[in-house]
TORKOL-390887 format. One record per residue (C-alpha): x, y, z. Coordinates in Angstrom, 3 decimals. Layout:
% residues N
<miza c1="X" c2="Y" c3="Z"/>
...
//
This chain:
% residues 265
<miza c1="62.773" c2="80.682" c3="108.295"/>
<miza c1="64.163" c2="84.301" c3="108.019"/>
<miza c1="66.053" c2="85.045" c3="110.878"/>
<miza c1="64.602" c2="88.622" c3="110.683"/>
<miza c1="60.804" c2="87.518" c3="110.940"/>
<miza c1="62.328" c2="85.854" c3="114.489"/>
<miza c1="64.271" c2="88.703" c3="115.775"/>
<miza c1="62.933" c2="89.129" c3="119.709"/>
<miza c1="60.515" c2="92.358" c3="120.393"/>
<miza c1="62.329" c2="95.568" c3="120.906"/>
<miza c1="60.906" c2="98.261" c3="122.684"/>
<miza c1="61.146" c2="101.086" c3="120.304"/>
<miza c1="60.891" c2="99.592" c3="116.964"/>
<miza c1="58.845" c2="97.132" c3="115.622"/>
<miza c1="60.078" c2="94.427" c3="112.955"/>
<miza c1="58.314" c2="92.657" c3="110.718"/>
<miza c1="58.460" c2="90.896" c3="106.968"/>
<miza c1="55.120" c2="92.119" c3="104.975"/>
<miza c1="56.526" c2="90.675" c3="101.732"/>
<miza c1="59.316" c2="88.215" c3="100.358"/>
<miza c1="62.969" c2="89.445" c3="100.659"/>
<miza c1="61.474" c2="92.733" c3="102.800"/>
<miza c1="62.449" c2="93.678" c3="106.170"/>
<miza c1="60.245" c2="96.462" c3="107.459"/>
<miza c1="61.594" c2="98.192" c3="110.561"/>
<miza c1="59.305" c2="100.897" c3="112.044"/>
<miza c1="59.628" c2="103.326" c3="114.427"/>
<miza c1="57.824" c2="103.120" c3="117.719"/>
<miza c1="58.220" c2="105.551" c3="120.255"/>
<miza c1="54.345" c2="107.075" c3="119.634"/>
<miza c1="54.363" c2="109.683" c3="122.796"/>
<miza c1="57.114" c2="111.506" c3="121.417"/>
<miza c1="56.650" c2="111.421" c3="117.917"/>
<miza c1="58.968" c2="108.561" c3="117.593"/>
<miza c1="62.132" c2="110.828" c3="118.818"/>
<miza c1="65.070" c2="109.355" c3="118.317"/>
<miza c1="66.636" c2="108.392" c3="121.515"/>
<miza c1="70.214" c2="106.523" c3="121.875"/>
<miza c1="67.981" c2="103.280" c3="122.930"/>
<miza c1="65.893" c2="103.274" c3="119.994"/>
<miza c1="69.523" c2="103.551" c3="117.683"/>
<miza c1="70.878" c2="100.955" c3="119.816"/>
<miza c1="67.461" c2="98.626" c3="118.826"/>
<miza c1="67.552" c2="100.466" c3="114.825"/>
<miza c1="70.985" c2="99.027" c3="114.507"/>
<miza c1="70.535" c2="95.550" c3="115.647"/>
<miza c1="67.947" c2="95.289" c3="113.273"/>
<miza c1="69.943" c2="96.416" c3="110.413"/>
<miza c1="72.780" c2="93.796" c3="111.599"/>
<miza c1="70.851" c2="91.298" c3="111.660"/>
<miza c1="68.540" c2="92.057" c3="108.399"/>
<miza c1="72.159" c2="92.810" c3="106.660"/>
<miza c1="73.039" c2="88.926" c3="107.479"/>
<miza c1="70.199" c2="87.424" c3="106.865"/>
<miza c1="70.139" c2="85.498" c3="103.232"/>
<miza c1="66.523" c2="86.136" c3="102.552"/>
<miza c1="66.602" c2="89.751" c3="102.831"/>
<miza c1="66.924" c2="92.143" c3="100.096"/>
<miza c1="65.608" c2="95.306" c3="101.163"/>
<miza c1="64.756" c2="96.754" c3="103.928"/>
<miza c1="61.770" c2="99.664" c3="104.530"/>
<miza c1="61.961" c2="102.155" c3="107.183"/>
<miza c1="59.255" c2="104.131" c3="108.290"/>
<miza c1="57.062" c2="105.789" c3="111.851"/>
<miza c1="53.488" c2="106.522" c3="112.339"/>
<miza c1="51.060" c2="108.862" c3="110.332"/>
<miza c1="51.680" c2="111.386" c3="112.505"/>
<miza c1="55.311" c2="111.466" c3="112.212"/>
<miza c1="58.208" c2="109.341" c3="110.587"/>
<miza c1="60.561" c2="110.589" c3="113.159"/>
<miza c1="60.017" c2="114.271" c3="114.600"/>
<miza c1="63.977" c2="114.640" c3="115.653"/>
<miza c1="66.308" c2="113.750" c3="118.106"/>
<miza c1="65.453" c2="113.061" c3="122.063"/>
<miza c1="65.952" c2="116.726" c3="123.254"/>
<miza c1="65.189" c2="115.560" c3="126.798"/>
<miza c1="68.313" c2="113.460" c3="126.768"/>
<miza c1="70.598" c2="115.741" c3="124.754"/>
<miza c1="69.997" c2="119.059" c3="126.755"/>
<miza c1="72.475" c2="118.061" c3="130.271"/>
<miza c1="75.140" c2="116.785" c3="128.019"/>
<miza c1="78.502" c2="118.308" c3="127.713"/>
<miza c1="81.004" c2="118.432" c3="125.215"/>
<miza c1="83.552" c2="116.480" c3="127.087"/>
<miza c1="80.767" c2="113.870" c3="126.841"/>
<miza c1="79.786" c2="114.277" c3="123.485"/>
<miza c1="82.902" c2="114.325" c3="121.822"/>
<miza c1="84.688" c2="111.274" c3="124.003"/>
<miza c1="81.785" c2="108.950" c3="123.336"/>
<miza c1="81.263" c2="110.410" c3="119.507"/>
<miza c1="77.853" c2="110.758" c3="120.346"/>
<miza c1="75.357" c2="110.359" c3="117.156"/>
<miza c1="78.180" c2="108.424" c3="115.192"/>
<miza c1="76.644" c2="105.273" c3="115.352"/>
<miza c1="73.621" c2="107.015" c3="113.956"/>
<miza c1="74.952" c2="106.104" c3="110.586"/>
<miza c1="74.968" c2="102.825" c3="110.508"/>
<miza c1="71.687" c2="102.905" c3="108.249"/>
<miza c1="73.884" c2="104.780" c3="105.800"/>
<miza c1="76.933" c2="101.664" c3="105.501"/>
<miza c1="74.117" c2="99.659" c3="105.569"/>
<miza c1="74.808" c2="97.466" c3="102.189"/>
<miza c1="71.425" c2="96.430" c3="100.958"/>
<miza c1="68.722" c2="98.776" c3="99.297"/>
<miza c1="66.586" c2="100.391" c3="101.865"/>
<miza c1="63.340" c2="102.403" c3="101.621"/>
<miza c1="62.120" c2="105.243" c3="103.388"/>
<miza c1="58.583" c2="105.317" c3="104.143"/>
<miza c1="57.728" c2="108.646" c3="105.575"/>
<miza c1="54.834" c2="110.383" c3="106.542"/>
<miza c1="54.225" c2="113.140" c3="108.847"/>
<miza c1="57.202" c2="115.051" c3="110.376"/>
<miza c1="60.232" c2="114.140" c3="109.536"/>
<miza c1="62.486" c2="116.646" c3="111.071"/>
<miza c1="66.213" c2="117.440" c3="112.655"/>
<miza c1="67.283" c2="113.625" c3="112.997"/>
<miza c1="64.154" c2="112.058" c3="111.714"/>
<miza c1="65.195" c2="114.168" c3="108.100"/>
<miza c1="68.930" c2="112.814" c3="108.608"/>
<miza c1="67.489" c2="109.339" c3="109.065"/>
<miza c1="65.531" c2="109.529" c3="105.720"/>
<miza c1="68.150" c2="111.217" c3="103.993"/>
<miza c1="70.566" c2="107.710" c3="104.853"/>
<miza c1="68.343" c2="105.817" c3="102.903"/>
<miza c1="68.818" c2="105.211" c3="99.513"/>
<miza c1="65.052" c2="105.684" c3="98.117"/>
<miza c1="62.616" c2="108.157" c3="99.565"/>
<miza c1="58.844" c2="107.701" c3="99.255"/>
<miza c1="56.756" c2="110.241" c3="100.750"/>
<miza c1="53.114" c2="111.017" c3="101.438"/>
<miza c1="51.668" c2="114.161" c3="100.955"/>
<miza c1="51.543" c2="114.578" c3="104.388"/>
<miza c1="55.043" c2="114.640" c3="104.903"/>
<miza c1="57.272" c2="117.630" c3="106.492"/>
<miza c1="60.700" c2="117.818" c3="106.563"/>
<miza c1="63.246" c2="120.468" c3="108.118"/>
<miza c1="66.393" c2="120.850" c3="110.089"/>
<miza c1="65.577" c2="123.088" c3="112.832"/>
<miza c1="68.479" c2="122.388" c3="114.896"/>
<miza c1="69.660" c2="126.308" c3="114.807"/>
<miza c1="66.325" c2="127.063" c3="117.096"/>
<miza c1="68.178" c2="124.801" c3="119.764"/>
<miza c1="71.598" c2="126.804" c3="119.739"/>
<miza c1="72.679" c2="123.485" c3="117.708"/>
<miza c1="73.594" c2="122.273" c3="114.128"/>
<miza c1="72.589" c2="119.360" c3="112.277"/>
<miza c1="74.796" c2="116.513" c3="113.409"/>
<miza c1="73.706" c2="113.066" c3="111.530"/>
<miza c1="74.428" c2="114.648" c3="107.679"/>
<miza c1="72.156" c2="117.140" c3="107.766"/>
<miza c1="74.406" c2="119.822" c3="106.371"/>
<miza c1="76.205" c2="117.907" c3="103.802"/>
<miza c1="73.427" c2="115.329" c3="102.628"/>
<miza c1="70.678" c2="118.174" c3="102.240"/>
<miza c1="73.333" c2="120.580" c3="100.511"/>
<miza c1="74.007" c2="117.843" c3="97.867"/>
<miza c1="70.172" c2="117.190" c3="97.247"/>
<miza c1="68.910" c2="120.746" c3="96.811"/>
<miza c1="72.049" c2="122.682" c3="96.200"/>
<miza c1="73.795" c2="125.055" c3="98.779"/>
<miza c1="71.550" c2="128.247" c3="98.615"/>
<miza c1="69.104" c2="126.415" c3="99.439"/>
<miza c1="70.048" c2="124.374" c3="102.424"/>
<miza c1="71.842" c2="127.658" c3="103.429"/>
<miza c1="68.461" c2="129.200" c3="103.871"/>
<miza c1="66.722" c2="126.001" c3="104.967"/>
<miza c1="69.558" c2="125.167" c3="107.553"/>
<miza c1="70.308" c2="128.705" c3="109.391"/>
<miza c1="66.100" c2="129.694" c3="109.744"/>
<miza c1="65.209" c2="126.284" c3="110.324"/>
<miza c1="62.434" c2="126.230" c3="108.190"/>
<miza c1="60.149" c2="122.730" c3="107.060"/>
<miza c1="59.669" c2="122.263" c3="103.801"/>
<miza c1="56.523" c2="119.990" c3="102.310"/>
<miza c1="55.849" c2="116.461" c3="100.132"/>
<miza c1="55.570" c2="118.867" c3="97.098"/>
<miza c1="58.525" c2="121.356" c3="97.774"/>
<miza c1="60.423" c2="117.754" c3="98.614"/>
<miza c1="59.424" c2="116.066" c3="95.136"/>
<miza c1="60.491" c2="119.054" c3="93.013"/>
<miza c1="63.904" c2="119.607" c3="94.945"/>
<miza c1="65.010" c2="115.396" c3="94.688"/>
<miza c1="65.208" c2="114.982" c3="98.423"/>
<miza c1="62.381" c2="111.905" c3="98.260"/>
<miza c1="61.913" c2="109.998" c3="94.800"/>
<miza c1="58.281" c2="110.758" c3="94.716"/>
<miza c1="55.256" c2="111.207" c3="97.027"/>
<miza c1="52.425" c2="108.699" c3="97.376"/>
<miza c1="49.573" c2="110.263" c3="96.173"/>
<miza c1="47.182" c2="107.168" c3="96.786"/>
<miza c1="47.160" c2="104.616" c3="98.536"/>
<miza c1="49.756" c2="103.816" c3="101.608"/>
<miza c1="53.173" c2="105.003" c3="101.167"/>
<miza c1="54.322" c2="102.127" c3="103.529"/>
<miza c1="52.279" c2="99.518" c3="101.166"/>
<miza c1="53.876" c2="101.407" c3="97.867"/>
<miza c1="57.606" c2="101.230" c3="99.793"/>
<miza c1="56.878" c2="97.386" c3="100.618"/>
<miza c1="55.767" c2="96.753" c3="96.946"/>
<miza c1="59.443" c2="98.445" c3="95.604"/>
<miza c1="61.086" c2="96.457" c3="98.073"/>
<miza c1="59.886" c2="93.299" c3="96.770"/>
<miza c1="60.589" c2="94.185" c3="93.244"/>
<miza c1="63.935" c2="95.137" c3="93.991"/>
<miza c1="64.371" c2="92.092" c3="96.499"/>
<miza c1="63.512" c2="90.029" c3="92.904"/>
<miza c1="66.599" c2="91.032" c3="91.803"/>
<miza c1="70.174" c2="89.348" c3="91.985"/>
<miza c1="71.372" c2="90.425" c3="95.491"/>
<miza c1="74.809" c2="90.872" c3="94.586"/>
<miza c1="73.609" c2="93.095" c3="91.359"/>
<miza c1="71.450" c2="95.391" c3="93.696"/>
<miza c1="74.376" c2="95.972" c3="96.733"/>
<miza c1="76.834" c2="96.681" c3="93.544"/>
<miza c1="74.982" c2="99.240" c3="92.115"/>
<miza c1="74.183" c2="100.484" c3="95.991"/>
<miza c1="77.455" c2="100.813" c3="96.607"/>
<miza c1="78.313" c2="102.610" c3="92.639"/>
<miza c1="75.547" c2="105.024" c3="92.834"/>
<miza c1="76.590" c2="106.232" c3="96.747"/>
<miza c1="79.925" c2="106.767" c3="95.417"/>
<miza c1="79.053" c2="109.373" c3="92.860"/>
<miza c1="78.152" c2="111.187" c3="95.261"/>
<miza c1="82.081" c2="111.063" c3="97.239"/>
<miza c1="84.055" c2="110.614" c3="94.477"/>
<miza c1="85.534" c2="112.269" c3="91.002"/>
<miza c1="84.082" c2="111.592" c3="88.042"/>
<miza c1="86.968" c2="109.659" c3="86.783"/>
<miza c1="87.055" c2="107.558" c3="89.910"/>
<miza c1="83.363" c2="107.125" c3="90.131"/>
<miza c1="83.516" c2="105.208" c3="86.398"/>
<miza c1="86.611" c2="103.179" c3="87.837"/>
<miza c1="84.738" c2="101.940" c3="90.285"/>
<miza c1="81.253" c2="101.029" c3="88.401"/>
<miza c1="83.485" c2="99.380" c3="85.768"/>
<miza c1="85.544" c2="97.018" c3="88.682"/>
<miza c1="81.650" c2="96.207" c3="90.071"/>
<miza c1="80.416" c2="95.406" c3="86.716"/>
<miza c1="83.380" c2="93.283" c3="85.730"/>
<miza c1="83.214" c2="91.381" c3="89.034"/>
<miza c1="79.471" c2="90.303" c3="88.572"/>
<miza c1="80.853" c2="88.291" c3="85.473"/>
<miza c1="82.104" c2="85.913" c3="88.128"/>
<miza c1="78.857" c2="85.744" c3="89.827"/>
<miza c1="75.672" c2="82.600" c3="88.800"/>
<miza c1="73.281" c2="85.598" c3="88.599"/>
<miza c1="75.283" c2="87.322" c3="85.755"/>
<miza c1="75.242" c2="84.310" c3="83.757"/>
<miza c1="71.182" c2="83.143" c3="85.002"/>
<miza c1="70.123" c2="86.725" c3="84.029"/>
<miza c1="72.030" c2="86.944" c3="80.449"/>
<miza c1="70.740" c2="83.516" c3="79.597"/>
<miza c1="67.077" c2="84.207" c3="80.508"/>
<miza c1="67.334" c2="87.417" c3="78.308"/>
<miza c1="68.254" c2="85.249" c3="75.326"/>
<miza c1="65.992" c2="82.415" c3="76.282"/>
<miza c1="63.312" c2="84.915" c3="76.590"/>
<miza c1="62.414" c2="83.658" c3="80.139"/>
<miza c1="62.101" c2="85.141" c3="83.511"/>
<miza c1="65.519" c2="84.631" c3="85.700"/>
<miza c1="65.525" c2="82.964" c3="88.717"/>
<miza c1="68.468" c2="84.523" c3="91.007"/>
<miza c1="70.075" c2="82.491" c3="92.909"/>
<miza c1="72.019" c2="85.607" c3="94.923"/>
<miza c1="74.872" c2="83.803" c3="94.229"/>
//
């Protein structure tokens, strides 16, 4: 048994494994709009650890409620803080553990998805939205930035004008306005966008494990590195795979004009 599907009950999140090779983690904090408080991190990032070494995962969705994927951070426990405090413990640092996170993961999101809850999506490496969906930073109403990537993951999605204007009025921004600018992959017209991020999870699970975290890790580095580097790096992952059983299962189904079965090995 997947030792996800056996992971004890948290308080804030709720775990579960709708399909094969899919972890879904979702958010649970329903009162507040599922703000993200330093417990419900601490619980987010257990899950990830343990969904990361777990064999039978391959990709993990994250997602909230209708209402809201994750309406922002826990003001009530960030407004006494001080910045001895803050910058001694690195507060929000851990924050982006979703983002090292090495397999594929899926953000389901409906509803707001604002401050933190926006830098949570933005971690994740696919974005499906429904068309109910808001996002925004709106941090500069508190007398605050964004401080989980907001500033330099939004700037590199929908260009710096943009997040300029988004970033120092605060405004949301819709499903639609999201679509057009690449900040989700698409929205979920019909159906659930939870059920349609499950459904891409298990396709990608399908795949050869080491094949998907390769290409993870290639695609997230286009974003850091020079072009020239970038290409160094894809072609080192592609020539390792040659030394992996799914490389040679995959190529060999291809000619034998069969379906490969991965052995994520």
């Amino acid at each position: 048994m997947s030792s996800f599907t056996t992971l004890e009950k948290f308080e804030h999140i709720l775990t579960s494994s709708p399909a094969p090779g899919v972890a879904l983690i979702t958010l649970n904090r329903p009162k507040a709009l599922n703000a993200l408080c330093s417990p419900l991190i601490v619980e987010l990032n257990k899950a990830l650890k343990v969904a990361e070494e777990d064999d039978a995962v391959g990709a993990v969705v994250v997602t909230g409620s209708e209402k809201a994927f994750a309406a922002g951070a826990d003001i009530k426990e960030m407004k006494d803080k001080t910045y001895d405090e803050v910058f001694r413990t690195n507060f929000i640092e851990s924050w982006h553990r979703l983002y090292t996170f090495r397999k594929p993961t899926i953000a389901a999101i409906s509803g707001f998805a604002l401050g933190g809850g926006c830098e949570i999506a933005m971690m994740c490496d696919l974005l499906l939205a429904s068309p109910s969906a808001k996002f925004g930073q709106p941090e500069i109403n508190l007398g605050v930035i964004p401080g989980a990537g907001g500033t330099q993951r939004l700037t590199r999605l929908v260009g710096r004008s943009r997040a300029m204007e988004l970033i120092l009025t605060g405004k949301t921004f819709n499903a639609e306005q999201a679509e057009q600018w690449g900040v989700v992959s698409r929205v979920v017209r019909e159906g659930s966008v939870v059920d349609e991020a499950v459904k891409v999870g298990e396709e990608i699970a399908s795949k050869g494990r080491l094949a998907t975290m390769a290409a993870k890790e290639a695609v997230n580095a286009a974003y850091e590195l020079p072009l020239s580097e970038g290409l160094r790096l894809e072609r080192k992952l592609f020539h390792s795979l040659f030394a992996t059983a799914d490389q040679k299962e995959g190529m060999s189904a291809f000619v034998e004009k069969r379906k490969p079965k991965f052995a994520h090995l």
